[in-house]
N, C-alpha and C positions, 0 to 999 in steps of 0.2 A: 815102736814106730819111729821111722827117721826120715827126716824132712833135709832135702840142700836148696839153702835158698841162691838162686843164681842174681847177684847182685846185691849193694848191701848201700844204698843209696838214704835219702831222706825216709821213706816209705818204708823200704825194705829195712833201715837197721832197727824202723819202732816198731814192726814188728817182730824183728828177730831178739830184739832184748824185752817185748811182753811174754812173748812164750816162752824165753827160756827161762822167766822167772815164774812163771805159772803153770805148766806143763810138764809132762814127765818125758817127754816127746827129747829123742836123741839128733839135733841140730848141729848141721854144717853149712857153711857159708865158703862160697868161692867169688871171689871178686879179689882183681889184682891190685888194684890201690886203694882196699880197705887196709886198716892197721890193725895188730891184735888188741890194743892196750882199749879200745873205744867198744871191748866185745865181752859181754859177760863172759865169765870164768868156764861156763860149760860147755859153749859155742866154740865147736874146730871152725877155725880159720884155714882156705886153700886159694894160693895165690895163681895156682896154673892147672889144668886139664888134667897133668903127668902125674901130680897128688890124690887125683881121684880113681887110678888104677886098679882094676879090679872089685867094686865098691858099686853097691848097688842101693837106693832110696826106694821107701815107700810114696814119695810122693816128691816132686822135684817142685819150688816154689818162684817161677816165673817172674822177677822186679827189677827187669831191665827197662829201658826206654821201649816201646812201640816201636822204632824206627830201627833197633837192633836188633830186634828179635828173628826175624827172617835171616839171617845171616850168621846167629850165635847159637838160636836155639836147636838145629840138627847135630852139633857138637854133645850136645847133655843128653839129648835120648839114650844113648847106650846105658845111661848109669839110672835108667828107670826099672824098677824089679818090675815082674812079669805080677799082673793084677795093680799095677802103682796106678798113678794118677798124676797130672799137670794141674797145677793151680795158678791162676794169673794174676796179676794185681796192676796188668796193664791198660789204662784206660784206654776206653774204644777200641782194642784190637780184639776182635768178633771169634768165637768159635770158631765160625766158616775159616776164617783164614789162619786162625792154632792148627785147624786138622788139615787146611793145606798142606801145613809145615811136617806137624807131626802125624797123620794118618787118622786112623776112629782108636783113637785113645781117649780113657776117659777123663774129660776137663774140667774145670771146674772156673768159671771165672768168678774173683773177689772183688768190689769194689771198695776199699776202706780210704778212711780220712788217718789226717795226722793225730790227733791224740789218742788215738789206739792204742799208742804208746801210753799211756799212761789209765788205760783201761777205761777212758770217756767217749770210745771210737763209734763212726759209725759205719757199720760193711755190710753190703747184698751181697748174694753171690747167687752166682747160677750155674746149673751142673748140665752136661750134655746128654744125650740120651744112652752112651755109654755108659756114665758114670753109674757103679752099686752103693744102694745104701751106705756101703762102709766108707766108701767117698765121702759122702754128704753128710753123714756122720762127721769125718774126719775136719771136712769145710764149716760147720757149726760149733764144732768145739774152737777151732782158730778163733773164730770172728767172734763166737760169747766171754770169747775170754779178753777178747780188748773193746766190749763194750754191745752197744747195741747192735744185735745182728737181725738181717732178712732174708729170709731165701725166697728169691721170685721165682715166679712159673714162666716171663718169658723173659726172654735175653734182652729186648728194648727196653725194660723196665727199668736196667741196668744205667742205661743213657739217664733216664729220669732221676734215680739215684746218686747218681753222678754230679748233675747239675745242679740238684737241693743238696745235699750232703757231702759229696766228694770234695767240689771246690767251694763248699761251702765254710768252712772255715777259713778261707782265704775272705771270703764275703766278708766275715764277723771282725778276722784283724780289721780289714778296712776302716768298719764301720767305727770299731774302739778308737784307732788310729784317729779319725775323723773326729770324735767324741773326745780326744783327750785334746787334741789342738785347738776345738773350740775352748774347752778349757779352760788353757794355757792362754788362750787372747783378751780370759776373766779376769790375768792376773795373779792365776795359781802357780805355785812351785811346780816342775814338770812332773816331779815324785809324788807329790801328793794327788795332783790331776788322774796319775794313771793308779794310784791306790783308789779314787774315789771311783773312777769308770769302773773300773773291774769288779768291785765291791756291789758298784749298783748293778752293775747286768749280774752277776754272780747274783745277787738276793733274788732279781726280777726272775732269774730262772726256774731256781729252787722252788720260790711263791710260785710259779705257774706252774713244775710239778706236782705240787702236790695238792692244788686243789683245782676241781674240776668244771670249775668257772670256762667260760670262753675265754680269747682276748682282751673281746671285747668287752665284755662284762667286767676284767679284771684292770683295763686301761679305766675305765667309765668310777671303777673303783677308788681312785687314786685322783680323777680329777673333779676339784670343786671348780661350779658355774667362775665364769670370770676370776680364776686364780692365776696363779703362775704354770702349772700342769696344763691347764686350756690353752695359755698363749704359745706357751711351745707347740704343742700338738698341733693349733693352726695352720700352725707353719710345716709341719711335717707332713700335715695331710692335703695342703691346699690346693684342690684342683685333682684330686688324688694321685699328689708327688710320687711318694712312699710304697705305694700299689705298682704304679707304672714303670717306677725305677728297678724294684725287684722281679716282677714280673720279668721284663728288659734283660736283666741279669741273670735270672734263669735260662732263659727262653737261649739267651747265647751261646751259652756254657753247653745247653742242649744239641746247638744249632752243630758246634764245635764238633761233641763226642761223638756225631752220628757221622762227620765228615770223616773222623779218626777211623771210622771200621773199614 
């Protein structure tokens, strides 16, 4: 099976260096001011069009910008084999307008986060009514392999995934970032500040893996009446900050990706 991923940007190159460490999958990458030295050993590297002559993909992997794709992507259809597939990792940009571009070919849109790369990812994806099994096959195997994968039944669900998960990890630095500066205004070393942040959401994650408490039961857990845990939480929840602020930040993020289609 061989995959070109077109573009090899933040997105694109964590996922092209988790698969090509975990897949048996024959990987080429075309983007002209990637470098080869930043590309695992088994990934061809193609800097221009004229290197992919004669040369056909099982599946061609879409990780340019939204805003390029109308303009780059009738360029790479020739080098799709006949039965291939499109895979997108473009956020908001809708089936409806891939198969303006490319015709009723079968698509597959992904929507994955950044540490995919390192096999903690999380990615929906959704397949169009072209797509055969072996598509959707081929879209589950990517996405299990860098972490938590979902395949929806409708393409707006995508949006929702997007906005809890996609730029959700942008959310979480925030929040650390936020979490280590208060910190740091305790009087901590900045090193030790971001060993302790990380260490504590890192535990509270894992404990909330694997036991099947609520939140709340597991927050309720941890704090004694009138402690230090209570006085915090006060303040986190006062007026329901905490609710209104995520909410807020979801609902945006949502507001965004549906404007992007």
């Amino acid at each position: 099976m061989s995959l070109l991923i077109v573009g090899y940007g933040k997105m694109g190159s964590a996922l092209v260096n988790r698969w090509a460490g975990n897949t048996d999958l024959s990987i080429s990458v075309i983007d002209p001011y990637a470098k080869i030295e930043s590309m695992p050993l088994s990934v061809r590297l193609c800097t221009s069009l004229d290197e992919l002559h004669g040369q056909t993909f099982d599946a061609i992997v879409i990780a340019i910008k939204p805003q390029m794709i109308k303009d780059l992507l009738p360029d790479y259809l020739p080098f799709l084999a006949s039965g291939g597939c499109l895979l997108s990792i473009a956020a908001g940009f809708s089936i409806n307008s891939l198969e303006a571009i490319a015709g009723k070919l079968p698509i597959i849109r992904m929507m994955p986060n950044l540490p995919a790369e390192i096999g903690k990812g999380v990615t929906a994806f959704y397949a169009n009514e072209h797509a055969k099994p072996a598509h959707t096959s081929l879209a589950s195997t990517l996405t299990t392999v860098t972490g938590y994968s979902l395949e929806v039944s409708f393409e707006e669900e995508l949006d929702k995934v997007t906005a809890v998960a996609g730029s959700g990890t942008g959310y979480g630095f925030e929040i650390i970032r936020s979490w280590m500066e208060a910190t740091i205004q305790l009087g901590m070393d900045p090193v030790v500040a971001r060993e302790l942040v990380l260490a504590t959401l890192e535990g509270a994650v894992e404990l909330a893996k694997l036991k099947s408490d609520s939140m709340e039961d597991l927050r309720e857990s941890v704090t004694s009446p009138q402690g230090t845990t209570a006085a915090g939480l006060a303040v986190l929840r006062e007026e329901g900050a905490m609710e209104k602020l995520m909410t807020n930040t979801v609902n945006a993020a949502m507001k965004r990706a549906i404007e992007l289609r």
